[in-house]
C-alpha positions in Angstrom: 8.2 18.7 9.3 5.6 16.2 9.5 6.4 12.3 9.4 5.3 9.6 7.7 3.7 7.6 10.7 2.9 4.2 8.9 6.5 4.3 8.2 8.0 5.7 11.5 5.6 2.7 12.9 7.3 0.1 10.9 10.8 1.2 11.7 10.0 0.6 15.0 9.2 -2.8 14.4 5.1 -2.7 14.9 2.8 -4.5 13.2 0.9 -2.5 11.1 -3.3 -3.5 10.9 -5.1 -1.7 7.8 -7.8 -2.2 5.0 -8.7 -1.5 2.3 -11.4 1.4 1.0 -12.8 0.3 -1.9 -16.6 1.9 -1.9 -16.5 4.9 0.6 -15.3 8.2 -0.7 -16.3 10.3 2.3 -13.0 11.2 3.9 -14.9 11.3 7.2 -14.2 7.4 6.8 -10.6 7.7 8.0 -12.0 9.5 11.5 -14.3 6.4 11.5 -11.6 3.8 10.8 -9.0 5.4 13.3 -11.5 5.7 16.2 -12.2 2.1 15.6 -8.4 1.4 15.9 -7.3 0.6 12.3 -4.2 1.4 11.7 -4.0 2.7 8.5 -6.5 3.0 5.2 -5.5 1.8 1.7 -7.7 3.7 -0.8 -7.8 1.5 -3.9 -7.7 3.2 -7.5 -7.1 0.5 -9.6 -10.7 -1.2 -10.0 -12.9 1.5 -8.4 -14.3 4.7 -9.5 -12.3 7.0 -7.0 -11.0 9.8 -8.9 -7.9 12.2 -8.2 -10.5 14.7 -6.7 -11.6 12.7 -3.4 -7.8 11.1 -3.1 -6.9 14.6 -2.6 -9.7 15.7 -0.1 -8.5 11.9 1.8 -5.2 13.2 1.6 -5.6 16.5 3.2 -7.9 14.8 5.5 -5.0 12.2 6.3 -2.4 14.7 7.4 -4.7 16.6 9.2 -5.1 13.6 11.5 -1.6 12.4 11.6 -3.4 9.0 10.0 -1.9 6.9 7.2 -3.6 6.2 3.8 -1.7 4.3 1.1 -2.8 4.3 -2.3 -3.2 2.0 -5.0 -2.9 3.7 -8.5 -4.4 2.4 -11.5 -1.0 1.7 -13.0 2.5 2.2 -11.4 3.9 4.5 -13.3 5.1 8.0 -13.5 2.0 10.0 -13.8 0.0 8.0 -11.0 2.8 8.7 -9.2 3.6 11.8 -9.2 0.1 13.0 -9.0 -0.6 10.9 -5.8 2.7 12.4 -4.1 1.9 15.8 -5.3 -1.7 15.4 -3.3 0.3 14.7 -0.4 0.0 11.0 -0.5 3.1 9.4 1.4 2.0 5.3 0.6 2.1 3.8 -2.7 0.7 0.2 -3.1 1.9 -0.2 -7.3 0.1 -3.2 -9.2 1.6 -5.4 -11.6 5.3 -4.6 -11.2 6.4 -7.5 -13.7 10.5 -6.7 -13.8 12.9 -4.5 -12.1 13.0 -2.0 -14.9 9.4 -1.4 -13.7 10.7 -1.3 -10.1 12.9 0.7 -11.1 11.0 3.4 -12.8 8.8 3.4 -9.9 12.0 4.3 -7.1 12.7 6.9 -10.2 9.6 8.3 -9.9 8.8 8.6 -6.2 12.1 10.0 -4.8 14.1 13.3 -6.1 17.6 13.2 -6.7 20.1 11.9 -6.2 18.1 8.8 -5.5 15.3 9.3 -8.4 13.8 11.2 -10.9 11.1 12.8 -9.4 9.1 15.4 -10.8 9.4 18.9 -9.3 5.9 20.3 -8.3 6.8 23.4 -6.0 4.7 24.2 -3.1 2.1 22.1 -2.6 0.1 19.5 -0.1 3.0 17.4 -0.2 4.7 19.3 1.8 1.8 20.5 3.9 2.7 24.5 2.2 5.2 24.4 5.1 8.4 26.5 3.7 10.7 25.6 6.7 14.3 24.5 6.0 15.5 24.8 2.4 14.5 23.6 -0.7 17.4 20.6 -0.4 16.3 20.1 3.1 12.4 19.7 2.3 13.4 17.2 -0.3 15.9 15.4 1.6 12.8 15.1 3.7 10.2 14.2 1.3 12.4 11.1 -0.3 13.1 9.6 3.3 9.0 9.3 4.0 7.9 8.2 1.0 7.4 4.5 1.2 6.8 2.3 -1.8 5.2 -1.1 -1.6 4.9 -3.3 -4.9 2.7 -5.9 -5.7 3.6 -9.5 -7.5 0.9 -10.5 -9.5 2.7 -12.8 -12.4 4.6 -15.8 -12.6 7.3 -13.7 -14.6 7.3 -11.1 -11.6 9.1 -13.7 -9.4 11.8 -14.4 -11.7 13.3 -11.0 -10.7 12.0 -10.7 -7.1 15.4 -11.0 -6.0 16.3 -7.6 -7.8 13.5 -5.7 -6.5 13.5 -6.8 -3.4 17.4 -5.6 -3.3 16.7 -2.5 -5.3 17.1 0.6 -2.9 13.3 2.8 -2.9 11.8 -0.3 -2.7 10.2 -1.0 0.3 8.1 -3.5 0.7 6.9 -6.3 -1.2 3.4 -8.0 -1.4 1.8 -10.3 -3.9 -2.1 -10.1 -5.4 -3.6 -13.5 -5.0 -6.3 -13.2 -7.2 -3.9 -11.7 -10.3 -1.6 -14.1 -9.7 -4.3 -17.2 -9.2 -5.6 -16.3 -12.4 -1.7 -16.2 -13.9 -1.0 -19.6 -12.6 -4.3 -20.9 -13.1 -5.5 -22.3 -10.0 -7.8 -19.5 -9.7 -10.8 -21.2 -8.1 -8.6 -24.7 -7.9 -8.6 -26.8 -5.0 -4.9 -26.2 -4.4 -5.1 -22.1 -5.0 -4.8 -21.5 -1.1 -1.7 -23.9 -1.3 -0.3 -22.5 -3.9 -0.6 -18.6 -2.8 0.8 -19.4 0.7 4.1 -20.8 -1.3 4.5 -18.2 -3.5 3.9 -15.8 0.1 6.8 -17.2 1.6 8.6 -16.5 -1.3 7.9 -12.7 -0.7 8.2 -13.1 3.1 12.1 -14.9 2.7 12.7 -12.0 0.1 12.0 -9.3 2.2 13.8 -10.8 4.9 17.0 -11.3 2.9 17.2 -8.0 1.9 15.9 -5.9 4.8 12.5 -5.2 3.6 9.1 -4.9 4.4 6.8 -7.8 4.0 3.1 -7.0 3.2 -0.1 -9.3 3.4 -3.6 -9.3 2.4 -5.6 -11.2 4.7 -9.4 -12.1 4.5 -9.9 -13.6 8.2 -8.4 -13.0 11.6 -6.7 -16.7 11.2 -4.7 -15.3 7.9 -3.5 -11.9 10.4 -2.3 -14.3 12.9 -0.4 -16.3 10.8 0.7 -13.4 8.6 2.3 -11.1 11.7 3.7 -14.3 13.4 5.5 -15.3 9.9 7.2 -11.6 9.8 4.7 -9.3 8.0 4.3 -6.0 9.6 1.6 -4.9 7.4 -1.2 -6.5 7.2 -4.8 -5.5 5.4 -7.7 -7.0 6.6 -10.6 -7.1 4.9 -12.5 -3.9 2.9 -15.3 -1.5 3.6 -17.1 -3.4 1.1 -16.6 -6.9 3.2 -17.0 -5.5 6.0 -20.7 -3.6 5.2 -21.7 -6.8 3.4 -21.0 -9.8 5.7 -22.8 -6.9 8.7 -25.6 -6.4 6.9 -26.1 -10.2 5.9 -26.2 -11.2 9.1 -28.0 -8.2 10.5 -30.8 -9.5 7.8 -30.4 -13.6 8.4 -31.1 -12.7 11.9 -34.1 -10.0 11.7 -35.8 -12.1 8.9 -36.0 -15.5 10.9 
């Protein structure tokens, strides 16, 4: 049975180098990005206009190339989730998880029993139609490649980081600095850069205490170094978007002098 090989790379320690796809729903994108060297693609849901439709093409796509995608859903719960696993999406990157009740409704969701809750879809993409081994053994399978990563994006998130970063299913933790600028207000403040790296290492000493991943966002090769030599093994840098518009920008600033 295929793996999970964003997660088999972590296991092993390696430092994990991704971005995100905001804009781009060709799923020709993920040959691009891995024959550039990225590691692995996260396909953002939450404030774009990809639909169910073109995650699934990505996801076939994905597993056809043996090349991670995570996904970030518009909400964390159990219909996003389910859908997304059914599709044959391995990664979940869940926004706003305020509490671990909503942590744990999201382990619920993502893995079968005995360790969740989740719902039972018969053959599908998820298990790319493959019918080897039993039933228990394909879902055995299934709940040990999944990997859940949850974002912090309040103040009231942190007051029961503890619990979710302890909380079995959960496997890595992250934070959204722009959500959770705007939450503390120093969105835009001279301090906001401050203020997120505090509240990172809060994350980062989390995961450490309790055996699990950390995760960064990181607009500049400066922010990657920093991020992987602190203990983060998976690190986004950067967007299609970004990337498109600071090459084009400078493409023109140069043609037009």
């Amino acid at each position: 049975m295929q793996v999970n090989r964003m997660r088999a790379g972590i296991e092993r320690g390696e430092v994990q180098i991704g971005t995100w796809v905001t804009m781009v729903q060709n799923p020709a994108i993920l040959m691009l990005l891995k024959a550039a060297g990225v590691d692995f693609a996260r396909i953002d849901m939450e404030h774009t206009a990809t639909t169910m439709d073109t995650i699934g093409d990505m996801a076939t796509m994905a597993r056809a190339m043996d090349y991670p995608i995570a996904v970030r859903p518009p909400k964390a719960n159990r219909e996003w989730i389910t859908r997304l696993l059914d599709v044959g999406v391995w990664n979940i990157h869940c926004p706003q998880v305020e509490s671990a009740e909503h942590a744990a409704e999201i382990v619920a969701a993502s893995r079968y029993a005995p360790r969740g809750l989740r719902g039972n879809g018969g053959l599908s993409a998820a298990t790319n139609f493959d019918t080897s081994g039993t039933v228990a053994e394909r879902r055995a399978h299934a709940n040990c490649q999944v990997f859940v990563t949850v974002m912090i994006e309040t103040a009231d998130a942190f007051k029961d980081l503890d619990k979710i970063a302890a909380m079995d299913g959960i496997d890595a933790l992250t934070l959204g600095p722009a959500d959770l600028a705007q939450d503390l207000g120093v969105f835009g403040a001279p301090d906001q850069a401050k203020v997120m790296d505090e509240k990172r290492n809060l994350i980062l000493d989390a995961a450490r205490r309790h055996g699990k991943t950390c995760a960064m966002l990181c607009f500049s090769p400066e922010q990657v170094k920093q991020w992987k030599d602190a203990g983060a093994l998976l690190l986004a840098y950067s967007s299609d978007v970004d990337m498109l518009h600071d090459g084009f920008t400078k493409a023109m600033k140069h043609l037009k002098a």
